[in-house]
C-alpha positions in Angstrom: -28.3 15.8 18.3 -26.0 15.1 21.4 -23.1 17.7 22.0 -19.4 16.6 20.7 -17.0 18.0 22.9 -14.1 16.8 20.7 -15.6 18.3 17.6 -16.0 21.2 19.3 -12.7 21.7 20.2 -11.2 21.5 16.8 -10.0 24.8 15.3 -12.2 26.3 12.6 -10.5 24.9 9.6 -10.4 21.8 10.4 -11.9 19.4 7.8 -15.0 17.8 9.4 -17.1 14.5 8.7 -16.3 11.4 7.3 -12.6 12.4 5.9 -11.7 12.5 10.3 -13.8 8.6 10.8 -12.0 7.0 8.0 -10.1 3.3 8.6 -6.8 3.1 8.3 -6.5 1.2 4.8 -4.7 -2.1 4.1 -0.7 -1.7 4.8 1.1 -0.4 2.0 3.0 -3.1 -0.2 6.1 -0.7 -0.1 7.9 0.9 2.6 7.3 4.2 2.8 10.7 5.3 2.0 10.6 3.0 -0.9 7.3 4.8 -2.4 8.8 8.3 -1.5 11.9 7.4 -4.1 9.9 6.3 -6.8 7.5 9.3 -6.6 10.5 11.5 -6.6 11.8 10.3 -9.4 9.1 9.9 -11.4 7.8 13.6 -10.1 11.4 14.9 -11.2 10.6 13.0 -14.7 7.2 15.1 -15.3 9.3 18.5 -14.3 11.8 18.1 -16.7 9.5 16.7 -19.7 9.6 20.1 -21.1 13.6 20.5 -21.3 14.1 17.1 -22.0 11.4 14.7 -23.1 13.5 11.7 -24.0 15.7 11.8 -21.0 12.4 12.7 -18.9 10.6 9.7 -20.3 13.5 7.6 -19.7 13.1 8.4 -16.0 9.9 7.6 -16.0 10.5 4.4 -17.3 13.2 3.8 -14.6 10.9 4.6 -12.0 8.5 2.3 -13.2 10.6 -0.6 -13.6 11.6 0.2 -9.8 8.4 0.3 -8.6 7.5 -3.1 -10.6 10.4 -5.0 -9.1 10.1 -3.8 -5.8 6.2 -4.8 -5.9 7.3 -8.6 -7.4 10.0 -8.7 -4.2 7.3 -7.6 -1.7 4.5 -9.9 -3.0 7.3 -12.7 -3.2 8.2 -12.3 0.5 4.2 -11.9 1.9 4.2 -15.1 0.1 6.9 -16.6 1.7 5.5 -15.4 5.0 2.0 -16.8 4.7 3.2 -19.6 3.6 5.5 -20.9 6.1 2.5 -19.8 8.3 0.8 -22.4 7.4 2.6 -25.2 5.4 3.6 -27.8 8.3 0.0 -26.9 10.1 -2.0 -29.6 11.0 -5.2 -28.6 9.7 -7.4 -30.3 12.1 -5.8 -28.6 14.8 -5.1 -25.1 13.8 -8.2 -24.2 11.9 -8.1 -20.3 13.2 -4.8 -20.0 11.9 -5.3 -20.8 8.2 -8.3 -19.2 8.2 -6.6 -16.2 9.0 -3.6 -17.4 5.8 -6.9 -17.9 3.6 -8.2 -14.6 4.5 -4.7 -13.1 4.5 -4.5 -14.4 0.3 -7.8 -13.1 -0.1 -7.2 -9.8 0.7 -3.8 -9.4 -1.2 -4.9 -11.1 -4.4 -8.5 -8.7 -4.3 -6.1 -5.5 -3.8 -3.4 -6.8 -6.8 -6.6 -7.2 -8.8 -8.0 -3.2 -8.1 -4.9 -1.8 -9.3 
């Protein structure tokens, strides 16, 4: 087994293994901001279940139906994207590029269908 400098400069507690060599995954659908919102609200909804279970469920619903329609705008525009991207192509001459659109579909339409 070779020496890892790096590895063994990392402080103690430090998680090690294959939690620090994971990819980064697929960018998120929602901007970050976006997602923050929705969890808040939605977390705020679980905290106050106990006080107020309509109202709390209420939220929840709200925070669902933000999340849902945020998800339909943000699939709507990636489609809008990948689709000008390849639309007026001639396909004889640009074969990289919708491979990349066909790959691109792929992708999203495997992710929508793991949630």
């Amino acid at each position: 087994m070779m020496y890892d400098q790096t590895r063994a400069q990392q402080p103690a507690d430090q998680p090690r293994g294959s939690a620090q060599r994971r990819q980064p995954g697929p960018e998120s659908l929602l901007p970050s901001d976006e997602q923050d919102k929705i969890v808040q609200h939605l977390q705020h909804a679980l905290n106050t279940f106990a006080d107020t279970p309509l109202q709390a469920l209420e939220e929840a619903e709200s925070a669902y139906d933000e999340a849902t329609a945020q998800l339909v705008n943000a699939l709507a525009e990636r489609r809008s994207l990948l689709r000008a991207g390849w639309q007026d192509q001639n396909p004889e001459t640009h074969s990289d590029e919708l491979r990349l659109a066909l790959r691109q579909y792929r992708e999203i339409t495997q992710r929508l269908l793991r949630l």
